[in-house]
N, C-alpha and C positions, 0 to 999 in steps of 0.2 A: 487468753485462749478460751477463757470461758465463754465468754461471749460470743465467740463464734462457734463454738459447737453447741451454743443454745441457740443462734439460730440456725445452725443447719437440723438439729431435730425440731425445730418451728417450723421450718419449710417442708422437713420430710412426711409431720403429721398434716399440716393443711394438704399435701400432694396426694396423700393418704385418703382422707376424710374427703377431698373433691373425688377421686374414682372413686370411692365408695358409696356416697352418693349420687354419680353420674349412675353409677352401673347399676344401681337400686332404681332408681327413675327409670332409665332404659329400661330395666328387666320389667319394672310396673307397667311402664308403656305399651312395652313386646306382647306383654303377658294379655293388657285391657285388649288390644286393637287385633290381638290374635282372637280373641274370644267373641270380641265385636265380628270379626271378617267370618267365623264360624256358626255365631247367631245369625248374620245376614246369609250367610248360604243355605244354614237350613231353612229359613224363611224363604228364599229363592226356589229352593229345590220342592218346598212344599206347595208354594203357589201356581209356579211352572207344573207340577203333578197333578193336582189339583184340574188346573187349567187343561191340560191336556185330556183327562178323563171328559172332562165337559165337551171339551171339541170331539173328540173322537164318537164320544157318545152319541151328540150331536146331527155326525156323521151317518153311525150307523144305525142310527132309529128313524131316520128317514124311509132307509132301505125293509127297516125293521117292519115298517109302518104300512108300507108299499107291500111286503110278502104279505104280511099277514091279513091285510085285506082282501088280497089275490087267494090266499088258504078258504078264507072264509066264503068268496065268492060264490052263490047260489049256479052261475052261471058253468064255472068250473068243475063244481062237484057233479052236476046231470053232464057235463062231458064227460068225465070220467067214469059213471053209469054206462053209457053212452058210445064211450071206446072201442073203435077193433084195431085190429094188426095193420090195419091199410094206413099207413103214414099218407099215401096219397088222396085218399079221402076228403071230400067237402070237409068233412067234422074236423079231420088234422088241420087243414085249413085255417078255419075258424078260429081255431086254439093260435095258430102263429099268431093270424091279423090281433087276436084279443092281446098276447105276448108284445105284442109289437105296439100295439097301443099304450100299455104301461110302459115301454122302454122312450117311447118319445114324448111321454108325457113326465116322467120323472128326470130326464135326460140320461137314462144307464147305458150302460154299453153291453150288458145283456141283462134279457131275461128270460126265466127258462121254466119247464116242468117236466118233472122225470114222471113217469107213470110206474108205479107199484106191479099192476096190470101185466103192461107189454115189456117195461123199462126201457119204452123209448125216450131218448131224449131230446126233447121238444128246446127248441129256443125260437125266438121273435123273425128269425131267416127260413126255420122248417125242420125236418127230421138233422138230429146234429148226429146222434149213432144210439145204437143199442145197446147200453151198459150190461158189464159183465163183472163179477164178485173176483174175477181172475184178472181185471184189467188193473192197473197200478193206479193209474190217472180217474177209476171210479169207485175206487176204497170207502171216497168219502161219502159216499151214498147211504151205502152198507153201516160206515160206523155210525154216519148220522142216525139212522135208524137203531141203533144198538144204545145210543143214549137214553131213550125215551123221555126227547125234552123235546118241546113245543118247535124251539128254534135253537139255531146255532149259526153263529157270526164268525166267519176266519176268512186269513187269507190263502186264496189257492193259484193256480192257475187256472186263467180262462180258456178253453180249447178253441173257444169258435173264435176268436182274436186273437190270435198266433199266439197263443199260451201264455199271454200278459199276466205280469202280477196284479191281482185284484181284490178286491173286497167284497165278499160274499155273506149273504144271507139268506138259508133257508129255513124254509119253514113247510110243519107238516101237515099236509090235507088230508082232513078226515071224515069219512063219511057217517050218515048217522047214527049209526052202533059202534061207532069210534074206532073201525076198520080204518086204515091207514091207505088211503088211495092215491101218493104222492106226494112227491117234494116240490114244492112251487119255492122258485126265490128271485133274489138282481144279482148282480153282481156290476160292480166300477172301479176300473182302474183307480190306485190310491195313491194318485198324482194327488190329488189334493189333501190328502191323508198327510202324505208327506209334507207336503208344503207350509199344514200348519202348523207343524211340530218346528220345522227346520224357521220358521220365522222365531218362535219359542226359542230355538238354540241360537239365535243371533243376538236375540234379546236378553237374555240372560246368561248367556257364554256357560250352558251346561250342556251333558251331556244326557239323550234320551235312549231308551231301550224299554220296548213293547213285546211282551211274550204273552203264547199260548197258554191258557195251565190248563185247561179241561176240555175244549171244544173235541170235535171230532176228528181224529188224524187224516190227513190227506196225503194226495204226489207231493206237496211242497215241502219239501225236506229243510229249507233252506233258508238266511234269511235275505231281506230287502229291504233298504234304507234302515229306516228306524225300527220295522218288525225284524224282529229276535228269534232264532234258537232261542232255547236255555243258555246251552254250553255257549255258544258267542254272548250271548250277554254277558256272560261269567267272566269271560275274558274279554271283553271291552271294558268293563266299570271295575275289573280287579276283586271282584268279591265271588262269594263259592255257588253253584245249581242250587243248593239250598236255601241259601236269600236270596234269590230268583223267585223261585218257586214258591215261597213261605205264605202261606196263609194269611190274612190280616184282616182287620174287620173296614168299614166304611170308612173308617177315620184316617187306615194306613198306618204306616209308622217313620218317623225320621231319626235317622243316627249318622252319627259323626263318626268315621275310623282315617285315623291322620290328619289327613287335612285336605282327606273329602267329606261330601257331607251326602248323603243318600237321603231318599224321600221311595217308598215304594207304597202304592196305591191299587187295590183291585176294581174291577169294572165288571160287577157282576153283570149285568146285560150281556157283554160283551165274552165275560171268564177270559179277561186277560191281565196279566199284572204290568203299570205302569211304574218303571223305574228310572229316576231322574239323579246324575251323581252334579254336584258342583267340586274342582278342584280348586282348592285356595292357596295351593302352590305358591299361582305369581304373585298372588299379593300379598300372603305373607314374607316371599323373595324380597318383592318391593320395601317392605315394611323392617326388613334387614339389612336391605340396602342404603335403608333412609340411617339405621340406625347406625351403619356401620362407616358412612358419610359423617355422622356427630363424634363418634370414637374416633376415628380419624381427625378432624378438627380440635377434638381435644386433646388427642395427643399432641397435635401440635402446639397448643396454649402451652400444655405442659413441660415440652420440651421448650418453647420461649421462655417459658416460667423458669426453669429451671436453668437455661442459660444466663438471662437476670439475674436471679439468685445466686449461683455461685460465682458471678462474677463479684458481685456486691459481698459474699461470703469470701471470696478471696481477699477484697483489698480488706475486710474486716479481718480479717487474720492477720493478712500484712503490717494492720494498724495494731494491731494489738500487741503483734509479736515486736513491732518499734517501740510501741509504749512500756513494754516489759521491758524492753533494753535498751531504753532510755533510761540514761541519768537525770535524777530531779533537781538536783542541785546545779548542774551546768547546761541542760537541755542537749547534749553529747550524748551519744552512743553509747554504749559499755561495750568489754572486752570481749564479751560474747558475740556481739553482734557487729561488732569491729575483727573478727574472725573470721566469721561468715561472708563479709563483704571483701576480705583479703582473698578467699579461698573461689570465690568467682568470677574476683579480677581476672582478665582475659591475658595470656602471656606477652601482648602486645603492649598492655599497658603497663606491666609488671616491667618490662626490658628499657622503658624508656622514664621510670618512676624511681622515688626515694622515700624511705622509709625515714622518718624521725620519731624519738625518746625524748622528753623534757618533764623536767624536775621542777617545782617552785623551788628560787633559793630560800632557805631558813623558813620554809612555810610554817614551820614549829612556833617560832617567835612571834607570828602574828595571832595563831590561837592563843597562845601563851599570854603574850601583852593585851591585845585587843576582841578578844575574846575569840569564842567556834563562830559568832553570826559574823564576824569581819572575816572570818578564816574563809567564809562559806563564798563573802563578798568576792572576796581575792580572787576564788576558784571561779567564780561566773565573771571578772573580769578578765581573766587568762583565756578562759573559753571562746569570749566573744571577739577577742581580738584575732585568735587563730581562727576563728571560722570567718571573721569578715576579710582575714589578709588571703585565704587558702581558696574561700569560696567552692565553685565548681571544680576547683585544680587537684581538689585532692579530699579524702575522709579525714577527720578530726573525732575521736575519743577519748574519754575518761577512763584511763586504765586502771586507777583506783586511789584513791589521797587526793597527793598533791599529786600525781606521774598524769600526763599525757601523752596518749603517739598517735600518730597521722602518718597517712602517704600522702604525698605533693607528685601530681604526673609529668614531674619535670625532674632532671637531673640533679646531684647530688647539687651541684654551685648553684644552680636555679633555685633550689629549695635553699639553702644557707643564707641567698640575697632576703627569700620571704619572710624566713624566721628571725633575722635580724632585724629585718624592719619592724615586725610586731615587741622583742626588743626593746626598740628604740621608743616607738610609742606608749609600751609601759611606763619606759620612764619618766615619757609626759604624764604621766596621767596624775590626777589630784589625789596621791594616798596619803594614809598617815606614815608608812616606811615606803620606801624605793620597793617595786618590785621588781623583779628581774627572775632569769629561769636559765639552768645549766642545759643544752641541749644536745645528742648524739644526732648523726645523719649518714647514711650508709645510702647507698647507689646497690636497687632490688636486683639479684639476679632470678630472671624464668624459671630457672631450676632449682632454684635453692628452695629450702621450707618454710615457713614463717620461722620456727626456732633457731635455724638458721642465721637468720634476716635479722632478728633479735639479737641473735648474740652478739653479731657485728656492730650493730647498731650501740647496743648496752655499753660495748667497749670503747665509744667513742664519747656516750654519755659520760665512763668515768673520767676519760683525757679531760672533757671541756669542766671537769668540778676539781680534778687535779691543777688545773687550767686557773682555779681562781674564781669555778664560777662566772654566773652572770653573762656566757659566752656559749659562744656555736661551736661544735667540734664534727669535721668529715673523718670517717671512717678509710683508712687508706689500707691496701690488701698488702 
């Protein structure tokens, strides 16, 4: 039995030491291609950022480029000089056709100039209306002028194109003592704004959000595509107003919280901040999925492994436990294991079976005379005769000496013809004494015990030695 419980603790530690090192590797795998998948997203989120600042900028320095020229214009400033209240005026005039000429030369969809003056406002079509500090939709005038900055870039609505969302640029005309005589700017619908952000998110499967942080507040409360609130950006990318909003120098900043990866970028020109999140969700999913496909597979090795195993662990038990109770001397069974195999007999075979007892005669005399190594001879020529007469018909053991008992799965007279005939061929055989053997034979009943069975048996053994010996004797009830 040692031997098979050495190797079932051989198999238990290689089963051991294989998941321990599977799940070590996986975890080392999980751990590298987790931290790979979260390096490339912040490299993702930084270049798509990055990228975007450029384009947008891009964008809006066209427009930037366009006001500021139109601010600076010789021609503009002596209109503004120049000014009355009459919108219908040659001079208003003037002012469209020159409006109208930057908007079809830049290709914008408008362009305009408020006057300080009258605060009309002037667009590329003619008088659009008279702003007023109480109107919602002309705030932005007012606050732009509250800033005291040169220019300011946001998106509003456009009024003279059925209140499109757009992208504006104004900028402030100043005359030569640095009086403030107007706001000249463009504005363009950010159809194309959008567009190449949204090529950026197919590209790179992240998510963008462009907010205001300083420009001048307008009507546009709201957002549009990819331009942000605060608060909806906050709650699109899962992170607080305050990393929205947060300050950063040129460089921006990238972090990692779970298994997004964030990139936030400011665009001074513009004073907006460009925030890019990558989630790494599905491919860390992916990357659990693969793993948990391998654990799967291995468990299966293991459980074939382990069916192999104890099956091979079984019959090594089996073999062990026969080799333990085996007899050395006759290569027979012992009384142990000649027990065990009575005790599992099926009642089928038990009701239609016979038990026999047999004694060497005078076995004494042959140790005695011819020594233990002929005594031993004797016992392994007894043995092999009863196993080659009995065969598959019945169990054969060494119940201890000289005694042997067997079942024969044949009736009491069935079995007396077999044991006689083995018998007889002792008594062929070439010894130095006659051997011969007194034997008992009882017919098993299903319900009796082994003790039972034996004692019936026993009392037949001693008929056949009262008997004379060297004779078979049936047990009669």
């Amino acid at each position: 039995m040692k031997k098979g419980y050495l190797y079932l603790i051989t198999n238990i530690v290689i089963i051991v030491m294989i998941c321990v090192i599977f799940g070590s590797i996986q975890a080392n795998e999980l751990s590298f291609y987790k931290q790979l998948a979260h390096e490339q997203a912040e490299n993702d989120v930084n270049l798509t950022a990055t990228d975007i600042n450029a384009k947008i900028t891009s964008i809006a320095t066209e427009q930037l480029v366009a006001s500021q020229m139109m601010a600076n214009d010789i021609f503009l400033k002596h209109w503004c000089e120049n000014e009355t209240s009459d919108s219908t005026s040659d001079l208003s005039q003037m002012l469209c056709t020159y409006l109208a000429e930057y908007k079809k030369a830049y290709d914008y969809d408008v362009v305009f100039f408020v006057s300080n003056k009258t605060y009309n406002y002037y667009y590329d079509g003619g008088l659009n209306k008279v702003i007023s500090p109480d109107d919602d939709f002309d705030v932005w005038y007012f606050n732009f002028l509250g800033l005291n900055k040169n220019y300011d870039i946001q998106i509003d609505h456009d009024e003279v194109n059925q209140n499109s969302v757009s992208l504006f640029v104004n900028y402030l005309v100043k005359g030569e003592n640095d009086e403030i005589l107007g706001v000249v700017g463009a504005g363009k619908k950010i159809d194309e704004f959008q567009e190449s952000l949204s090529n950026l998110v197919e590209t790179f499967g992240v998510d963008i959000c462009v907010v205001n942080t300083g420009n001048a507040h307008n009507s546009f409360k709201s957002s549009s595509g990819y331009y942000k609130t605060s608060e909806d950006a906050a709650n699109e990318l899962g992170i607080s107003v305050e990393d929205v909003l947060r300050s950063v120098d040129e460089k921006g900043v990238t972090w990692t919280d779970n298994d997004n990866c964030f990139s936030l970028k400011h665009n001074n020109n513009l004073n907006w901040n460009i925030l890019v999140r990558k989630d790494t969700t599905d491919i860390i999913n992916r990357l659990l999925h693969q793993s948990y496909k391998r654990v799967f597979f291995l468990v299966i090795l293991i459980l074939i492994y382990i069916l192999i195993s104890f099956t091979f662990l079984l019959k090594i038990l089996q073999m062990d436990h026969l080799n333990e109770n085996t007899d050395d001397m006759t290569g027979l069974m012992n009384n142990k294991l000649f027990k065990e195999r009575y005790s599992k007999l099926s009642h089928i075979n038990k009701g239609n079976s016979s038990l026999f007892i047999l004694d060497i005669d005078n076995f004494k005399n042959f140790n005695d005379s011819y020594g233990h190594l002929y005594g031993n001879t004797v016992l392994h020529l007894v043995a092999s005769e009863l196993t080659a007469a009995i065969g598959s018909d019945g169990l054969v053991a060494r119940w201890g000496g000289d005694e042997f008992v067997g079942i024969i799965y044949h009736k009491s007279g069935k079995a007396l013809e077999i044991l006689n005939s083995v018998q007889k061929k002792l008594n062929t055989q070439d010894t130095k004494s006659v051997v011969t053997f007194s034997c008992g034979i009882s017919d098993l009943d299903p319900k009796a015990t082994l003790k039972e069975s034996f004692d019936r048996t026993d009392t037949a053994l001693y008929k056949a030695k009262e008997n004379g010996k060297a004779c078979c004797f049936v047990f009669k009830p």
